[in-house]
N, C-alpha and C positions, 0 to 999 in steps of 0.2 A: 336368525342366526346373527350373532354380533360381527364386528369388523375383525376382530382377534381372532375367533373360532374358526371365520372365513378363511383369512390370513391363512391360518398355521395348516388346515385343513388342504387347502391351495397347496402350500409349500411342501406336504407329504403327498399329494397326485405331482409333482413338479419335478420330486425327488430333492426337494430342498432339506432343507435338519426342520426337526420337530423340536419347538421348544416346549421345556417342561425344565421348573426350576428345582434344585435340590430338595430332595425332603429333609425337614427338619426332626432332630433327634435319633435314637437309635432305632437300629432296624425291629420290628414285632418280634417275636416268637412263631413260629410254627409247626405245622407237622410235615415230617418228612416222607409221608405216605398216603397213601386213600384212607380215609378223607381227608384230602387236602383242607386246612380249614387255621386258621391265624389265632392264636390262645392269648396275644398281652396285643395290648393299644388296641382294645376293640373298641369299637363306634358309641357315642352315650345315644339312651332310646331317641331322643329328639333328632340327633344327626344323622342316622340311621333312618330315622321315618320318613324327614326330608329327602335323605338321597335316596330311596326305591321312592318317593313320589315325582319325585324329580325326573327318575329313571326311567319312570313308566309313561310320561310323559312323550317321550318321543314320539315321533309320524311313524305312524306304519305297524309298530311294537305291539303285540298280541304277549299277554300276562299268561304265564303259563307256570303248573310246578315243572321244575326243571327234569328232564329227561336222564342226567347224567351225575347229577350232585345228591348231598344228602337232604331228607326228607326235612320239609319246610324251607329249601330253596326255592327262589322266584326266577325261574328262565323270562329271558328277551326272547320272543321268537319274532320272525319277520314272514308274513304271509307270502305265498309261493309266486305272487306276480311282483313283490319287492328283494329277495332273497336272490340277488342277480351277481353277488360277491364266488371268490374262487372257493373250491371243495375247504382250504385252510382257515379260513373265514369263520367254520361253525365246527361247533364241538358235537352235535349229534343234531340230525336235522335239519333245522332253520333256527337253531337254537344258537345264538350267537354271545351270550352272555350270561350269567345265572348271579344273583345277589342270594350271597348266603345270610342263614338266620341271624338274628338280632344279637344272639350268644355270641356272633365270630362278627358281623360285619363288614368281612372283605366279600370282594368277586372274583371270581373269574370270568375273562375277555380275551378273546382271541384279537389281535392284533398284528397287522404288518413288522414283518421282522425291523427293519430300520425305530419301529418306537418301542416295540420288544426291549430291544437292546438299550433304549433310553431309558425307559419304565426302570431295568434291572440298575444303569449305570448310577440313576439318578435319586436309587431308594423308595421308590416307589410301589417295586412290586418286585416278583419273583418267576421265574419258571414252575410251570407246575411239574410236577415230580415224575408223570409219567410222559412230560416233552425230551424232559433232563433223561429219560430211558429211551426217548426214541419211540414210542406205543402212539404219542399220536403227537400233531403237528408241534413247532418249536412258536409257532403263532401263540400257543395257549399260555396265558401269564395270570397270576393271583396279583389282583392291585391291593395293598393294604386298607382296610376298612381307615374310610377316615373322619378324620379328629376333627374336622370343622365344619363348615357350611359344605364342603363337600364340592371344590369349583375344580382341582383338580384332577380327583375322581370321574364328575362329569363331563371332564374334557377327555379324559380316556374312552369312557365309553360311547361318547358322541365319536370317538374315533374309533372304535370297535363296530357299530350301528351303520357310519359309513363304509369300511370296510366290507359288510356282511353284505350292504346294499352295491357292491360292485363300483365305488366311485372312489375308491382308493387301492391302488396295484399293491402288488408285493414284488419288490423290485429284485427278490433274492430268491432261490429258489428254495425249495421246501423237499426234504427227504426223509423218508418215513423207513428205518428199518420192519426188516421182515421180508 
C-alpha cells in the first residue's frame, strides 16, 4: 500500500476528510433507473481492461458474476472469514462492488457515507437510484467509468474493499425505509 493510500485510508478510520480532487469535465450521462448503467464518457477497451485487472487484484477478492447487476458484470466478493465490514458495506452477500461491462465501464461501490458524499460533491459519481428511493443503503454509489489509468477509480475501490473488510466505520447512521 503506498504512503498516500495509507494516509487518506487512516484519515477516513480517524474521521479526518477524504481527499479526492475534482473531476475534470462534464458530468456522464446516465440512466435514471434499473439498470443503473453510464451511456457518454465510457472507459476505451485498454482502460477498462486495466481497471478490472487492477480490480481483481486485491487480497482476499473472489471474481465472481455479479449477484445484483446486469449480465456480464464482474462482482468483488470477499470470502466469509474477510467480509468483517457492517450489513451497509455490501450490496447482496459478500458482494461488495460489481464492474459493469465494457459497453458502460463504470461500477458500483458501496462506500462510507462521509466519501459518498465526496464521490457526488466532487463529480465522481452518483447515488444509485434505488438509494436516492431509500430500497437499499445511501452507501451505494455509481463511480463514473474512467477515462485514464484509472488511479482515482482505484482509490475508491481500495476504499469500498476496505470498508466491506470492516477496517473503515461509517460514522453516520444508515436508514432504510420500509
Amino acid at each position: 500500500m503506498s504512503w498516500a493510500r495509507s494516509k487518506a485510508l487512516s484519515g477516513l478510520a480517524d474521521g479526518m476528510s477524504f481527499e479526492l480532487p475534482p473531476r475534470d469535465g462534464l458530468r456522464p450521462q446516465t440512466t435514471d433507473c434499473a439498470p443503473h448503467e453510464q451511456v457518454t464518457q465510457n472507459s476505451s477497451a485498454t482502460v477498462h481492461a486495466l481497471f478490472k485487472r487492477r480490480a481483481f487484484e486485491l487480497p482476499f477478492v473472489e471474481r465472481r458474476p455479479s449477484g445484483i447487476s446486469v449480465p456480464g458484470a464482474e462482482a468483488l466478493v470477499l470470502p466469509k472469514a474477510h467480509a468483517c465490514g457492517p450489513s451497509e458495506a455490501f450490496m447482496i452477500g459478500r458482494e461488495f462492488a460489481h464492474l459493469h461491462p465494457a459497453y458502460d465501464g463504470s461500477a458500483h461501490l458501496m462506500l462510507p457515507l462521509p466519501v459518498v458524499d465526496k464521490v457526488i460533491a466532487r463529480g465522481w459519481g452518483e447515488p444509485h437510484p434505488m438509494a436516492r428511493l431509500g430500497y437499499i443503503p445511501a452507501t451505494a454509489v455509481m463511480a463514473f467509468a474512467p477515462r485514464d489509468a484509472a488511479e482515482v477509480m482505484l482509490q475508491l475501490l481500495n476504499v469500498s474493499w476496505e470498508f466491506a473488510r470492516g477496517k473503515l466505520g461509517n460514522p453516520a447512521p444508515v436508514h432504510m425505509h420500509g
